[in-house]
C-alpha positions, 0 to 999 in steps of 0.5 A, a space after each residue: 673581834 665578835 667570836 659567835 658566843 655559843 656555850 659549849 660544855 667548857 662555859 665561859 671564855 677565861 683565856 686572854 684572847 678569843 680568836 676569828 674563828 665563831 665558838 662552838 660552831 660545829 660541836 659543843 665539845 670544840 670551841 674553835 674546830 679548826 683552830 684545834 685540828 690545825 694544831 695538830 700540824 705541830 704534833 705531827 712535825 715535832 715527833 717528824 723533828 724528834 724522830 729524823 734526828 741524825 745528829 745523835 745530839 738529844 737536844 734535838 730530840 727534846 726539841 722536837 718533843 716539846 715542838 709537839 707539846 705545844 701542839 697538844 696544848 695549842 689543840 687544848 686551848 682552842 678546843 676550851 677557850 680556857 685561861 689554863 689551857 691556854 697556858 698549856 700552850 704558850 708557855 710550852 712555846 717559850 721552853 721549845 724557844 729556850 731549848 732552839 736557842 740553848 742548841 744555837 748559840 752552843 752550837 756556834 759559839 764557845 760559851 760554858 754550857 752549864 753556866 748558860 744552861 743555868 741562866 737560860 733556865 732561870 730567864 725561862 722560867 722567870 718568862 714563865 711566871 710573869 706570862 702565867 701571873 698576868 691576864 689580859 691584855 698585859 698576858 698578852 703582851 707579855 707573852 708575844 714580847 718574850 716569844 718574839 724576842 727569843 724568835 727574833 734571835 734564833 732567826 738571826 742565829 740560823 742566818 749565821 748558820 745559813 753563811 756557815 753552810 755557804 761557805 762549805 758549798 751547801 747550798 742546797 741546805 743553806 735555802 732551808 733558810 730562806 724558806 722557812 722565813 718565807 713559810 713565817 712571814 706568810 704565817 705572821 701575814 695571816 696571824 696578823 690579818 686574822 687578829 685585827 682584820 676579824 670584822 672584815 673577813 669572818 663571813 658573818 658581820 655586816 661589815 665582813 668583806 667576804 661571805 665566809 670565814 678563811 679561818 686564818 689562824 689555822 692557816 698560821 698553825 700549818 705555815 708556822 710548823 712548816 717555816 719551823 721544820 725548815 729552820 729545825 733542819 737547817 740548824 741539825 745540817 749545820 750542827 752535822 757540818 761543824 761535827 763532821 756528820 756526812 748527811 743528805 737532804 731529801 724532801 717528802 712531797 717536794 715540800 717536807 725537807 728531813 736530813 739522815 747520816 750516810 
């Protein structure tokens, strides 16, 4: 990637990876101008997840909470380009993780939670520190390692939840699974395109294919918080069933599904 290397008043670029989008292109207080206003997206689902919660269960709500931490230190890092913001949002990412998994696999299996609090805790931080004490390409790495890995499992763990609502005639809320992987794996596309496709698609190399950039990786923040709302719901109706919580689905705009108790 060959980001336009205009300073703004944050200086220099110390975060690990600098992405498509050209720096300080609109504003010099804004490194990446849609990259940050797109995070936004996150904000907004995550207190819309805290707030719907009708389960009564607060892990939901911390849930959404940290959901929308992610999204202000997402906002942060793209708007700085700074290595300490940049932990502001990846490592918020991997609590939001540890809390959907800690919800999960509680949810449905019968394990001691305090024991599994306590190792889940440990394992997060332990992540924590070994994301935050490298840079680089070893950074990096380390980060989308342990993101991934923990995603691969929740994706997995609502699959389960998706059968268990099946098998009690709910349908219509077994889909939120197959949507919101949907809504991922064309968030993943463009991430993906938008990371190693740069030189061909930012609209200003010679080698660039298209007059203008997509600004793909503030198309992924919008896809990702959509595929993630969905999955966050599915998992609240599947926590209502096992608790015996009568709740309808609705959807805002035919494209935004919230739960409520009836």
């Amino acid at each position: 990637m060959a980001p336009l290397m205009t300073l703004g008043i944050w200086g220099d670029v110390t975060s690990s990876v600098d992405w498509c989008e050209p720096n300080y292109e609109w504003t010099p207080y804004i490194a990446e101008f849609f990259n940050s206003w797109s995070s936004m997206a996150m904000v907004l689902l995550g207190e819309a997840c805290a707030r719907m919660n009708p389960t009564g269960y607060a892990a939901f709500t911390l849930l959404g909470r940290a959901i929308t931490v992610v999204g202000i230190g997402s906002w942060l890092f793209h708007a700085t380009l700074k290595y300490s913001m940049q932990m502001m949002d990846e490592l918020p990412m991997l609590w939001a993780i540890s809390i959907a998994c800690y919800i999960t696999i509680t949810t449905q299996y019968d394990v001691n939670r305090q024991r599994f609090k306590l190792l889940l805790t440990l394992w997060t931080l332990l992540v924590s520190v070994l994301t935050a004490g490298f840079s680089g390409k070893v950074q990096f790495f380390l980060f989308q390692a342990s993101f991934n890995g923990a995603s691969i499992v929740m994706v997995y763990l609502c699959w389960r939840a998706k059968l268990a609502l099946e098998e009690n005639q709910m349908e219509h809320v077994a889909c939120l699974f197959f949507a919101g992987v949907k809504w991922y794996l064309a968030a993943a596309a463009v991430w993906l395109t938008d990371t190693n496709l740069c030189a061909y698609i930012n609209g200003r190399d010679t080698t660039s294919i298209l007059p203008f950039n997509l600004q793909l990786h503030a198309w992924w923040h919008v896809m990702a918080s959509l595929g993630l709302v969905y999955l966050v719901v599915l998992t609240m109706g599947h926590y209502c069933l096992l608790k015996g919580i009568p709740f309808k689905l609705r959807y805002v705009l035919g494209i935004f599904p919230y739960i409520y108790a009836h």
